[in-house]
N, CA, C and O atoms as CSV, one atom per row, in Angstrom:
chain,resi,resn,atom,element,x,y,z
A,1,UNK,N,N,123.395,96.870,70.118
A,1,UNK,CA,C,122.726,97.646,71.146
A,1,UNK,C,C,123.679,97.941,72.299
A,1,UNK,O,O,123.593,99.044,72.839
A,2,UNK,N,N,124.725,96.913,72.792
A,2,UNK,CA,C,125.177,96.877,73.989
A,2,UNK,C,C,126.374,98.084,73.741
A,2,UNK,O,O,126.488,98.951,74.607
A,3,UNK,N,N,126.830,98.099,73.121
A,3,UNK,CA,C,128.341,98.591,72.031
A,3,UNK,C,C,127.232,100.352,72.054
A,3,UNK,O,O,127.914,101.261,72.528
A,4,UNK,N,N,126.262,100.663,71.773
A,4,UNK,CA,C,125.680,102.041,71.311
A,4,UNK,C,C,125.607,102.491,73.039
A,4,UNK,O,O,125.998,103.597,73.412
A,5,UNK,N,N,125.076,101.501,73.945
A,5,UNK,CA,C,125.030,102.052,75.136
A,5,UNK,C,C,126.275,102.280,75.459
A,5,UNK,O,O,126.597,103.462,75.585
A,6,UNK,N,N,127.234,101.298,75.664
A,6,UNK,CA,C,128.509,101.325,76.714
A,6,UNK,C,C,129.208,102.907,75.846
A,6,UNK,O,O,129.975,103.567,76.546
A,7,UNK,N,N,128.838,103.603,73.950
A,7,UNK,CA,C,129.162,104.731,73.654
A,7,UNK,C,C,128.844,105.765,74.259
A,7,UNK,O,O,129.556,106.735,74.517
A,8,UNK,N,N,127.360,105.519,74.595
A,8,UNK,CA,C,126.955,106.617,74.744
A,8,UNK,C,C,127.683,106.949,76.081
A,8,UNK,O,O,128.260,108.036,76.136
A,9,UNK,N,N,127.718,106.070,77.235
A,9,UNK,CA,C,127.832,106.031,78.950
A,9,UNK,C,C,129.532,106.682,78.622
A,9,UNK,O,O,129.844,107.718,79.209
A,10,UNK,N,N,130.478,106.065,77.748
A,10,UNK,CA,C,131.855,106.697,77.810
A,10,UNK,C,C,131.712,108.299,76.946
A,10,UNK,O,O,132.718,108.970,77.179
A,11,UNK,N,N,130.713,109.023,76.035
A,11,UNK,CA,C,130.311,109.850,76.059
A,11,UNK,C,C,129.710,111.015,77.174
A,11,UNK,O,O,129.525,112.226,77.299
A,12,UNK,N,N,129.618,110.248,77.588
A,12,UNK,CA,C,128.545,110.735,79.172
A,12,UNK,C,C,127.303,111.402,78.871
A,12,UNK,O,O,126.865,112.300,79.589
A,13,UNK,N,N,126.472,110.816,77.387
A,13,UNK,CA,C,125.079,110.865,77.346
A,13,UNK,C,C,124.554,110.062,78.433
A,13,UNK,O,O,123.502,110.426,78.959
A,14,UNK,N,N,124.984,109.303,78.729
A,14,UNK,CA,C,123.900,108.348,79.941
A,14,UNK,C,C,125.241,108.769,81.330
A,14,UNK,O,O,126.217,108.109,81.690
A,15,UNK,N,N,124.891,109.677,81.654
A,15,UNK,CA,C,125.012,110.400,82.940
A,15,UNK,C,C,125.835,109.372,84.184
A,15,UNK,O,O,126.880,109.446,84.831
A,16,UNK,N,N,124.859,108.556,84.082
A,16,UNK,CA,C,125.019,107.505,85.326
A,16,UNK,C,C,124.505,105.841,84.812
A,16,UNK,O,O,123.664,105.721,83.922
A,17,UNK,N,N,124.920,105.029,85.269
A,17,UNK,CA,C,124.642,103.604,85.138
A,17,UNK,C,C,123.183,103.086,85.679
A,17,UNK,O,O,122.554,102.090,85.321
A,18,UNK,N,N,122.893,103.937,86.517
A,18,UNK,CA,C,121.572,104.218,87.339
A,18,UNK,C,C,120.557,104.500,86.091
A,18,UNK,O,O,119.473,103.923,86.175
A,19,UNK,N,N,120.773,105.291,84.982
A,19,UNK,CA,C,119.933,105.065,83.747
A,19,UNK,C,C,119.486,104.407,83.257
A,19,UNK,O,O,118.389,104.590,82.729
A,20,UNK,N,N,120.076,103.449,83.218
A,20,UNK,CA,C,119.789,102.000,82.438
A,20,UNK,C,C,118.709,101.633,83.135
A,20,UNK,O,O,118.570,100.422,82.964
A,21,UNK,N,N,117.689,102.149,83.988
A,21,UNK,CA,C,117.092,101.393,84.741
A,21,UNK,C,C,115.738,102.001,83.903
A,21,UNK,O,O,114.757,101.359,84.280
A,22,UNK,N,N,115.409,102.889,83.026
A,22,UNK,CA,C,114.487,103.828,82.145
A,22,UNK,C,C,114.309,102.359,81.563
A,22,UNK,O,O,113.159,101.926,81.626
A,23,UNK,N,N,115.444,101.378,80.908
A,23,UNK,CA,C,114.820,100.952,79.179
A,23,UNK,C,C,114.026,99.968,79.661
A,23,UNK,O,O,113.406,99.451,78.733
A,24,UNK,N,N,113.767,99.467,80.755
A,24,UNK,CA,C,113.032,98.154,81.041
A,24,UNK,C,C,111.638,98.158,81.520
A,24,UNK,O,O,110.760,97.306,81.654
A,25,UNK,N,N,111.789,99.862,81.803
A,25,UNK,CA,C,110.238,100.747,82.210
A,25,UNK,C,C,109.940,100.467,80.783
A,25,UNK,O,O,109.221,99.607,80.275
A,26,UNK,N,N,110.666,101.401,80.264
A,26,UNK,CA,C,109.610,102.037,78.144
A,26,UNK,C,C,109.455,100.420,77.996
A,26,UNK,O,O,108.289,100.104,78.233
A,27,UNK,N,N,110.409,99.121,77.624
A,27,UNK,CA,C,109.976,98.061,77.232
A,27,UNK,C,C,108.960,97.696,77.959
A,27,UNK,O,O,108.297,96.992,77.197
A,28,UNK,N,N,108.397,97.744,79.029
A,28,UNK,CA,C,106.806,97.174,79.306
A,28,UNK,C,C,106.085,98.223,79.758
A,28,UNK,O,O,105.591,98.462,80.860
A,29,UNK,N,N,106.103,98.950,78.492
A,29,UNK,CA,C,105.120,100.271,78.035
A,29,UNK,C,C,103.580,99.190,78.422
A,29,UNK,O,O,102.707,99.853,78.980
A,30,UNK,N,N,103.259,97.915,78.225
A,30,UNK,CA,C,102.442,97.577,77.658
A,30,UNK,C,C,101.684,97.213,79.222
A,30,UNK,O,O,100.593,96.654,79.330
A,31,UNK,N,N,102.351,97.570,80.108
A,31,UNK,CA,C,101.843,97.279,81.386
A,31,UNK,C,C,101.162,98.215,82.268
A,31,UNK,O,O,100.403,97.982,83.209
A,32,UNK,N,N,101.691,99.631,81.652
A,32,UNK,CA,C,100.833,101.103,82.619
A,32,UNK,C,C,100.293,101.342,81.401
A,32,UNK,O,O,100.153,102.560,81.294
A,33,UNK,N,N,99.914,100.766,80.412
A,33,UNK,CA,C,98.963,101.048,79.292
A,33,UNK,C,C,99.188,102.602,78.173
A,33,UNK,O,O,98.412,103.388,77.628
A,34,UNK,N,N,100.686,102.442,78.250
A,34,UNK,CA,C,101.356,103.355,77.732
A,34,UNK,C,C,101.333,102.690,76.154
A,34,UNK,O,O,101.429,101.521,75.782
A,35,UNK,N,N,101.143,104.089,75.327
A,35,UNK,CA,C,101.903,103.615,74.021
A,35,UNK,C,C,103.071,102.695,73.518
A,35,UNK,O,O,104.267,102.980,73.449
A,36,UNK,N,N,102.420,101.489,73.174
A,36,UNK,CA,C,103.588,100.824,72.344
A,36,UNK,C,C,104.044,101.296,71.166
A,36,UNK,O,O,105.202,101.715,71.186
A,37,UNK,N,N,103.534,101.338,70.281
A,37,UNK,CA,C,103.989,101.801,69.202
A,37,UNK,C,C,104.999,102.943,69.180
A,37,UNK,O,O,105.907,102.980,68.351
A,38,UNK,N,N,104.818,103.856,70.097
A,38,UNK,CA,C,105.903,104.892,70.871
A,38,UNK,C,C,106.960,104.546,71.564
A,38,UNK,O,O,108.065,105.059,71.386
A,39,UNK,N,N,106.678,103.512,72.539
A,39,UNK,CA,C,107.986,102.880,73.325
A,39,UNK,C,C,108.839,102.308,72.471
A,39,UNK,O,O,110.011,102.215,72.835
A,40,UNK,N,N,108.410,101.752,71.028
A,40,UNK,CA,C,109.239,100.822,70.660
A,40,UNK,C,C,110.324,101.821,69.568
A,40,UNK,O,O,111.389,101.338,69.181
A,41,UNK,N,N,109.925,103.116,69.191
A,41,UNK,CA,C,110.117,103.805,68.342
A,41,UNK,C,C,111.508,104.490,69.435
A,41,UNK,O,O,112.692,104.669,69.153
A,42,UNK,N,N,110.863,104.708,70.537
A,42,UNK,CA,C,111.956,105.092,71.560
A,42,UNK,C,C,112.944,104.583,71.634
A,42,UNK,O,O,114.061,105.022,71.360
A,43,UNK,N,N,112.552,103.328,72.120
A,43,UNK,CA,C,113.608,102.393,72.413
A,43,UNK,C,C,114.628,102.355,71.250
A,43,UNK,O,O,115.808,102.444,71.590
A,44,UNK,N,N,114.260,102.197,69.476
A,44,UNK,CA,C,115.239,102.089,68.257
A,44,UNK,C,C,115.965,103.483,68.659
A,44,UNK,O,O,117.178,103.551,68.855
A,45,UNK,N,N,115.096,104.566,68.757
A,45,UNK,CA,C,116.128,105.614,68.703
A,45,UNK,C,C,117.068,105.876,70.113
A,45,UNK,O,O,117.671,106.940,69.980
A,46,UNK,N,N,117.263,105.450,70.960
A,46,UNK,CA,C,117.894,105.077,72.190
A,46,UNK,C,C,119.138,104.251,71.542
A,46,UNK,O,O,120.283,104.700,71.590
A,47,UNK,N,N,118.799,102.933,70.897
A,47,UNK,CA,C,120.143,102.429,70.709
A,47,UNK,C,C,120.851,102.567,69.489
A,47,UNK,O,O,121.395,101.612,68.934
A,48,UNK,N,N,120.861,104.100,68.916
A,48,UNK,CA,C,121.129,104.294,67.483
A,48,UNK,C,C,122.031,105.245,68.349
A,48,UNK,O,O,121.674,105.711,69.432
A,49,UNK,N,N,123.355,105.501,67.690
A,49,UNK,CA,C,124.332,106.522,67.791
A,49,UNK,C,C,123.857,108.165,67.415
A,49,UNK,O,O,123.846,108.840,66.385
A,50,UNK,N,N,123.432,108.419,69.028
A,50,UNK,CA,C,122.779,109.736,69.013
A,50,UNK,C,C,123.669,110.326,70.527
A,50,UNK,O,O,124.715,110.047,71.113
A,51,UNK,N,N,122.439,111.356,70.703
A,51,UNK,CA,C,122.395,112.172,72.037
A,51,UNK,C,C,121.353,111.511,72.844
A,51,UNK,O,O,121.271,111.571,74.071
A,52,UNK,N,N,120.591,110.898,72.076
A,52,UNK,CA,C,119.078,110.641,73.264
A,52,UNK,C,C,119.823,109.888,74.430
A,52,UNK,O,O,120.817,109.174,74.299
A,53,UNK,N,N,119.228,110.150,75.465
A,53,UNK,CA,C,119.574,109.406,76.479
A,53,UNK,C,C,118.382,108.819,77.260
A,53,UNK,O,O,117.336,109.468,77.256
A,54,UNK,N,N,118.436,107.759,77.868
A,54,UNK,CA,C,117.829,106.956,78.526
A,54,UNK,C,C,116.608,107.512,79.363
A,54,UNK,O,O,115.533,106.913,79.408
A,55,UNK,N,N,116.835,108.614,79.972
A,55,UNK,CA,C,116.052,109.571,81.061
A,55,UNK,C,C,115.296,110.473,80.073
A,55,UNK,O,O,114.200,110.939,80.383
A,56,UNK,N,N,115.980,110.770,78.667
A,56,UNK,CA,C,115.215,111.415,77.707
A,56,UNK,C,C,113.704,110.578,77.514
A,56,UNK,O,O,112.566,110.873,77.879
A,57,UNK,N,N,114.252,109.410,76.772
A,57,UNK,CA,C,113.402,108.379,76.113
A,57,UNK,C,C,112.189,108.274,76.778
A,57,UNK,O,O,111.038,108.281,76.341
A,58,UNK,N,N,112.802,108.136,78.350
A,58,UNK,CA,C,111.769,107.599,79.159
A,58,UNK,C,C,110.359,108.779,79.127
A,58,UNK,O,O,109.194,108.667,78.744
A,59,UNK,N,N,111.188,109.958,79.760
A,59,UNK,CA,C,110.208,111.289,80.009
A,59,UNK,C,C,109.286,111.059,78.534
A,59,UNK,O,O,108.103,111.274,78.797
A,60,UNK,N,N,109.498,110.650,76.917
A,60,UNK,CA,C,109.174,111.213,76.387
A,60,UNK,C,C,108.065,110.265,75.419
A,60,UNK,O,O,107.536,110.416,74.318
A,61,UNK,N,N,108.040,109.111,76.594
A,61,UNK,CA,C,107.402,107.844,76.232
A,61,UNK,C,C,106.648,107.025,77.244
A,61,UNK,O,O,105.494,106.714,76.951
A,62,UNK,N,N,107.094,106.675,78.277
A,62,UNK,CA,C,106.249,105.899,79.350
A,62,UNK,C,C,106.219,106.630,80.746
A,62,UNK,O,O,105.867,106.013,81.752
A,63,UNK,N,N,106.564,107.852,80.787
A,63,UNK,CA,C,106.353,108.608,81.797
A,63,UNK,C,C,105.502,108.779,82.335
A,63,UNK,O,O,105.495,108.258,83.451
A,64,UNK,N,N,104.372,109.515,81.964
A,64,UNK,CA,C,103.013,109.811,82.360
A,64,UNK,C,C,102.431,108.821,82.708
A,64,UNK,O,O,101.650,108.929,83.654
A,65,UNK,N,N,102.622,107.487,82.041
A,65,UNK,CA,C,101.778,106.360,82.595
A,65,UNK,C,C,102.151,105.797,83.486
A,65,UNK,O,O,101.369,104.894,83.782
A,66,UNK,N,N,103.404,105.885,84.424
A,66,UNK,CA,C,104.492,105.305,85.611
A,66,UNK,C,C,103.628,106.548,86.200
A,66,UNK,O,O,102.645,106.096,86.787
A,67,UNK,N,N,103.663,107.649,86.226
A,67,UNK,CA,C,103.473,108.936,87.283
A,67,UNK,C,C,101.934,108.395,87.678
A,67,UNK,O,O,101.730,107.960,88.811
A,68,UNK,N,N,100.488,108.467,86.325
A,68,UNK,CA,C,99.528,107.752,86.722
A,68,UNK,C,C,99.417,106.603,87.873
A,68,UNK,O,O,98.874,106.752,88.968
A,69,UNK,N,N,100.030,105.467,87.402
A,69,UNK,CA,C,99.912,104.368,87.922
A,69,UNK,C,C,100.384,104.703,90.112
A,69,UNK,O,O,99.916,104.355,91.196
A,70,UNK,N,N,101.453,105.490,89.631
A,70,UNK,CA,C,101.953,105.696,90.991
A,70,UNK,C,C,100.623,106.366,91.912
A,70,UNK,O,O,100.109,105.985,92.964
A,71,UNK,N,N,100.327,107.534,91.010
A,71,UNK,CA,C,99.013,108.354,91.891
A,71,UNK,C,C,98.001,107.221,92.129
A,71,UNK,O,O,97.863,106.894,93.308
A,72,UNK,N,N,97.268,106.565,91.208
A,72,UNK,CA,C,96.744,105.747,91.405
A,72,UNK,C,C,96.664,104.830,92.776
A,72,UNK,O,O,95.661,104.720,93.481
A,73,UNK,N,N,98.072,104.130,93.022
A,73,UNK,CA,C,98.480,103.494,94.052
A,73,UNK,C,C,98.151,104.248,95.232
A,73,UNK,O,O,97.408,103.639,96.001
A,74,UNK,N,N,98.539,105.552,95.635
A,74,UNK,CA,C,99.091,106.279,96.542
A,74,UNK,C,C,97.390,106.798,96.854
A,74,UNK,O,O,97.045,106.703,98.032
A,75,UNK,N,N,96.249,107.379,95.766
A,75,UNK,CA,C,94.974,107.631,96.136
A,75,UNK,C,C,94.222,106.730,96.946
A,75,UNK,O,O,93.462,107.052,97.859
A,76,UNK,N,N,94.593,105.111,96.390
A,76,UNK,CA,C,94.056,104.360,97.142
A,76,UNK,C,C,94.522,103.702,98.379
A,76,UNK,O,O,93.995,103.069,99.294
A,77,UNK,N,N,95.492,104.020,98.121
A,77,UNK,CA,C,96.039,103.978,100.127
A,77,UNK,C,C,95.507,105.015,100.892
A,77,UNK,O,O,94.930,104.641,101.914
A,78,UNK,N,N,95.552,106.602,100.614
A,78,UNK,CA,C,95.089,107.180,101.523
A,78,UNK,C,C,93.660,106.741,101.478
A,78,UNK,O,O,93.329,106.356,102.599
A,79,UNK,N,N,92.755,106.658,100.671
A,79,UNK,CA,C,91.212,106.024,100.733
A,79,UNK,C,C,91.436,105.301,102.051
A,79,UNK,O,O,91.220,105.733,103.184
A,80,UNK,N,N,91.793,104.408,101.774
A,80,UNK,CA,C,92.065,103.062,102.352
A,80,UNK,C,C,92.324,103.691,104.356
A,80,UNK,O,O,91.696,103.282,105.332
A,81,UNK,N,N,93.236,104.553,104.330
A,81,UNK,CA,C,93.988,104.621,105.120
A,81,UNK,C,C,92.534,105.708,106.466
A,81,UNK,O,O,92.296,105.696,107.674
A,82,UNK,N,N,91.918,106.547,105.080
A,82,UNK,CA,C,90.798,107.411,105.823
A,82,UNK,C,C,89.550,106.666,105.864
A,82,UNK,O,O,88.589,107.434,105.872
A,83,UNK,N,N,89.292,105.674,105.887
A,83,UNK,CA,C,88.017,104.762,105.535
A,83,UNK,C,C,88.056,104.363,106.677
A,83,UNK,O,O,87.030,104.510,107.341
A,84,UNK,N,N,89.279,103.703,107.329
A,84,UNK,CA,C,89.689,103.358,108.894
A,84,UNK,C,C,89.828,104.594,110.423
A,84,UNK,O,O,90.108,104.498,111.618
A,85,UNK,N,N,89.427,105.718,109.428
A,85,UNK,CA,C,89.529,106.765,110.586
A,85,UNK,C,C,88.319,106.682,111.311
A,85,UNK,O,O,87.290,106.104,110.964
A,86,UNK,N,N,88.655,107.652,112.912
A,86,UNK,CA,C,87.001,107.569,113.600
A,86,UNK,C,C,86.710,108.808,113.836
A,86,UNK,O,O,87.055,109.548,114.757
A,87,UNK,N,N,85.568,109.100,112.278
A,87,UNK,CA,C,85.568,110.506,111.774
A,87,UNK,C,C,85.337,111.618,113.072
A,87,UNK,O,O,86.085,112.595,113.079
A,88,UNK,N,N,84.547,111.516,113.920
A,88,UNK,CA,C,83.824,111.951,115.295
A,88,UNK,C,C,85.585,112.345,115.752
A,88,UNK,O,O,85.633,113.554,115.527
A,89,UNK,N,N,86.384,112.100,116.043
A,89,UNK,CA,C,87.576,112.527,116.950
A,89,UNK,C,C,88.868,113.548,115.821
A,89,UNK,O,O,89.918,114.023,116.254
A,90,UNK,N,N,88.508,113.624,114.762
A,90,UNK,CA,C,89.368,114.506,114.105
A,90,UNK,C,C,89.382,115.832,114.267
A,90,UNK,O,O,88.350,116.501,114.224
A,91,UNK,N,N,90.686,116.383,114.489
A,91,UNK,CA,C,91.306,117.392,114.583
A,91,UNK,C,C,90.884,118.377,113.677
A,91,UNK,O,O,91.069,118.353,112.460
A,92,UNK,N,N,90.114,119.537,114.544
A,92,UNK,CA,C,89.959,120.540,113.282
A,92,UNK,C,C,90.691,120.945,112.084
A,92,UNK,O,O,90.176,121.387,111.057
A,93,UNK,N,N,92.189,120.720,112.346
A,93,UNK,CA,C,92.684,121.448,110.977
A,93,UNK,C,C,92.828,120.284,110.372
A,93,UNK,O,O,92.959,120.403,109.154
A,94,UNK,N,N,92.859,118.988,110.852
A,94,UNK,CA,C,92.651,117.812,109.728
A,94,UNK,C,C,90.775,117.962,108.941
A,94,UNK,O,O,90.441,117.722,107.780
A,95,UNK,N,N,90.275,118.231,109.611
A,95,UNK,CA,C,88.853,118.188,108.992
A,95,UNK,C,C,88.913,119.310,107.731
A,95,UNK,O,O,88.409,119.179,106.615
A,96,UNK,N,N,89.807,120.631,108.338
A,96,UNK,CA,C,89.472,121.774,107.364
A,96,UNK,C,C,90.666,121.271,106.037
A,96,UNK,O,O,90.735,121.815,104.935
A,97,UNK,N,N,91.462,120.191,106.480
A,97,UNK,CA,C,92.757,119.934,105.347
A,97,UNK,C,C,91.603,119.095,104.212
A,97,UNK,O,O,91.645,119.451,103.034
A,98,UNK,N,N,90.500,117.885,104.667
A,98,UNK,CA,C,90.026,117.044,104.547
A,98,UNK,C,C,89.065,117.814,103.239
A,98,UNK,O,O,88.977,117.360,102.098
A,99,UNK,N,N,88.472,118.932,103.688
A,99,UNK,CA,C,87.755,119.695,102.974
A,99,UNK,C,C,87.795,120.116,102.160
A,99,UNK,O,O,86.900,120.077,101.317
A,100,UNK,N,N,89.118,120.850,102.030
A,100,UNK,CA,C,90.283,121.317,101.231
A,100,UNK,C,C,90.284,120.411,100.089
A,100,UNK,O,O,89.805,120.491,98.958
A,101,UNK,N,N,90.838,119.686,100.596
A,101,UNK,CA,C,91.180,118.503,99.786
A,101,UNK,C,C,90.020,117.955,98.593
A,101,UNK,O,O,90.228,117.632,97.423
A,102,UNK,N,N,88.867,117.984,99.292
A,102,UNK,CA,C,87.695,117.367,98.799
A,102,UNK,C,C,87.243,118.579,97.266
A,102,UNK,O,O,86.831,118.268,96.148
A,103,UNK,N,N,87.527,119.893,97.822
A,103,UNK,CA,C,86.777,120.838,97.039
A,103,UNK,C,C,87.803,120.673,95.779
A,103,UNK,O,O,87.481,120.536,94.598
A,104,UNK,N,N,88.971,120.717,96.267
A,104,UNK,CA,C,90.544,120.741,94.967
A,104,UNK,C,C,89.306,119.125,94.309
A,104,UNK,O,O,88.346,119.182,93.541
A,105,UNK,N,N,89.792,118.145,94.886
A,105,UNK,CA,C,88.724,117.209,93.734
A,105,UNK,C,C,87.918,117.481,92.979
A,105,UNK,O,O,87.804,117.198,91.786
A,106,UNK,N,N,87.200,118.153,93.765
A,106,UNK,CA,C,85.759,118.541,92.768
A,106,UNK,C,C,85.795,119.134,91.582
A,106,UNK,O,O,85.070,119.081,90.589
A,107,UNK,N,N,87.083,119.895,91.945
A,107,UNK,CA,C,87.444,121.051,91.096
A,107,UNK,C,C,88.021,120.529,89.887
A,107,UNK,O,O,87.645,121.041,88.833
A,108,UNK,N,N,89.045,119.403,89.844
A,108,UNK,CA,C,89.703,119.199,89.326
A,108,UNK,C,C,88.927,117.323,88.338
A,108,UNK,O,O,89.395,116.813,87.319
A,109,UNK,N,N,87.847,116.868,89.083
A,109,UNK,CA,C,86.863,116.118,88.417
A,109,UNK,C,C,85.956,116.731,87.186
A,109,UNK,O,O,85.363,116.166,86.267
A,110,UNK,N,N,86.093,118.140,87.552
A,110,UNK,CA,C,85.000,119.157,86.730
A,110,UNK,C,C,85.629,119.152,85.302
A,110,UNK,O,O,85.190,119.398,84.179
A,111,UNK,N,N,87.190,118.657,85.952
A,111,UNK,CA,C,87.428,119.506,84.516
A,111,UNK,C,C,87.648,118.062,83.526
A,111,UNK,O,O,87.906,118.108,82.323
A,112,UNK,N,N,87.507,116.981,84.213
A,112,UNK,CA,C,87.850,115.722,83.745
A,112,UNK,C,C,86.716,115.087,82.297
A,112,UNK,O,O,86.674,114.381,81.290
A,113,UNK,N,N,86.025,115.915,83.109
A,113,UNK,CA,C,84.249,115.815,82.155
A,113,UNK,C,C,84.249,116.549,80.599
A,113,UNK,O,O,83.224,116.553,79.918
């Protein structure tokens, strides 16, 4: 495995050393409830003498479930963050952003159904 990476990196399939930081995401596929059976298929073809590269693998295996997990995080902070507001003193164009905001949900819950 170590010998297919250090090829690929003197190839300059793996761009940067900063890559290496993808295989330890796909290996705990099993934590943002990403496909295993996919991560692991990734991961063989990652350390086989190819082109795939690390940033490939990742996009094409545990991505979506890192991007999820992140929104996830980030929805419930702002919750969190507007739950503590003192609705009575907000700024009209925060109220009309607020609204905004609310209808794009609706919109986008509709289609979840």
């Amino acid at each position: 495995m170590r010998d297919s990476v250090i090829e690929k990196y003197k190839r300059n399939v793996i761009k940067n050393v900063v890559d290496l930081r993808y295989i330890p995401k796909i290996a705990r596929a099993s934590r943002v409830s990403a496909d295993e059976p996919r991560a692991v298929l990734v991961l063989q073809s990652l350390f086989e003498a190819n082109n795939y590269s690390p940033e490939e693998a990742y996009q094409q295996s545990v991505s979506d479930a890192y991007s999820e997990r992140e929104l996830i995080g980030r929805v419930e902070a702002i919750i969190d963050r507007l739950e503590l507001l003192d609705l009575k003193s907000l700024e009209p164009g925060f109220r009309a952003s607020l609204k905004s905001l609310l209808s794009r949900l609706t919109a986008i819950s509709a289609r979840l159904l």
